[in-house]
C-alpha atoms as one frame of an Amber mdcrd trajectory, in Angstrom:
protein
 -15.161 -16.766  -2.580 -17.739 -15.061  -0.586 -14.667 -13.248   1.621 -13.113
 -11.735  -2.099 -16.074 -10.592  -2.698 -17.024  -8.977   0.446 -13.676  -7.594
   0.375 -14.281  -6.392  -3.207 -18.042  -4.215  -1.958 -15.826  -2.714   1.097
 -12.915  -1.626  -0.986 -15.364  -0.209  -3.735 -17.458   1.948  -0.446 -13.900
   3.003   0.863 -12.219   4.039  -2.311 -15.886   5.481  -3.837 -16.176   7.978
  -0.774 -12.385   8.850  -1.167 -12.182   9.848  -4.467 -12.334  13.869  -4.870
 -11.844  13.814  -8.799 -11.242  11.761 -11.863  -7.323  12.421 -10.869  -6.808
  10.216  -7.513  -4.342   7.685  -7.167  -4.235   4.527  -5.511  -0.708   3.557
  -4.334   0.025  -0.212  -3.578   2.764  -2.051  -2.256   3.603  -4.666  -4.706
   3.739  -8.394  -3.424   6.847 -10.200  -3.024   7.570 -12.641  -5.959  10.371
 -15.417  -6.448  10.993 -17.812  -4.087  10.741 -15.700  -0.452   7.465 -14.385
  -2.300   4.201 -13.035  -0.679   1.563 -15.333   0.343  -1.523 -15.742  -1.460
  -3.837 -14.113   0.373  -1.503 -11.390  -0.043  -1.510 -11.057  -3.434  -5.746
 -11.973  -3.529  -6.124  -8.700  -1.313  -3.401  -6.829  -4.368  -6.045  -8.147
  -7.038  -8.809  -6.948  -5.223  -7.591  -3.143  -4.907  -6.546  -3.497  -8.556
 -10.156  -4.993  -9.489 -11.963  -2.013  -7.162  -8.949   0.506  -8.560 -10.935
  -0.425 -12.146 -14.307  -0.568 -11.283 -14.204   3.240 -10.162 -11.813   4.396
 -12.829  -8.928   5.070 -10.765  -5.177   4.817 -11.414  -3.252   2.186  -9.446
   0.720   2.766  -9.181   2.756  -0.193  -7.972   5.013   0.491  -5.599   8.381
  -2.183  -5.292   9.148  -2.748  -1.828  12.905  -2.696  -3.214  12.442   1.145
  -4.414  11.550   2.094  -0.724  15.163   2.318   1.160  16.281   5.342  -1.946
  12.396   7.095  -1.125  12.985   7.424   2.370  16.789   8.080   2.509  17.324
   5.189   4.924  20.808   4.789   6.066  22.624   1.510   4.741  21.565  -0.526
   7.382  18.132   0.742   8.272  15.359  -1.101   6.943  12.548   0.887   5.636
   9.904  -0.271   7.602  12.038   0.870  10.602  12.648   4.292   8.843   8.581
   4.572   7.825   8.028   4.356  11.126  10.653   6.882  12.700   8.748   9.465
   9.764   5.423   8.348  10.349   4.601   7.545  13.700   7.995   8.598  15.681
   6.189   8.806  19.045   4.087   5.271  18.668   0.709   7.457  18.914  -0.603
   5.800  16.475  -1.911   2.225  18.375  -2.513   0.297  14.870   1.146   0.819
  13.207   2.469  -2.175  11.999   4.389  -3.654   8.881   1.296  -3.020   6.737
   0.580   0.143   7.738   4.523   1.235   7.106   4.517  -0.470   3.743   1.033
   1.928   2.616   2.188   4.860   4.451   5.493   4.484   2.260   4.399   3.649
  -0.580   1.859   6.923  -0.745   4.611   8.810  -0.247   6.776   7.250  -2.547
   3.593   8.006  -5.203   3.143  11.474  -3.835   6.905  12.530  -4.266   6.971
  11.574  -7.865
């Protein structure tokens, strides 16, 4: 319990020196459900940005990993993690890419072309 709420303070410091006005968005990649679903942890760490979303008053927009292959005009058999990462970090500059980092980086732009 101690690590939720840990993660809860951090989220709330990050998000708090973020916002820029009473109009920011938080995009999130929505957890798997069904039977191939996310773990928990997974979806604990979904609550959390929800829960810190709240507490500073800011709007959360799901984002369904299924919507992401239309959003970034993959090809029919590229997957969109493979096609966030040709947009996002084509020359592997960026040392920290990985799945997660290709699911938030396309899901803010899936928010931000809407």
């Amino acid at each position: 319990m101690d690590d939720l709420a840990e993660l809860l303070r951090t989220l709330c410091a990050l998000f708090g020196r973020k916002v820029k006005d009473a109009g920011s968005v938080i995009a999130l990649l929505k957890c798997s459900s069904g039977r191939f679903g996310s773990c928990l942890e997974a979806m604990k760490g979904e609550a959390m940005v929800e829960l810190a979303a709240a507490q500073l008053g800011l709007r959360v927009v799901k984002v369904a990993p299924q919507s992401l292959k239309k959003a970034l005009n993959c090809a029919n058999d590229q997957k969109w993690r493979d096609r966030a990462g040709v947009m996002f970090n084509p020359d592997g500059k960026r040392p920290n890419w990985s799945k997660g980092a290709a699911g938030a980086v396309a899901a803010a732009f899936k928010v931000a072309g809407e």
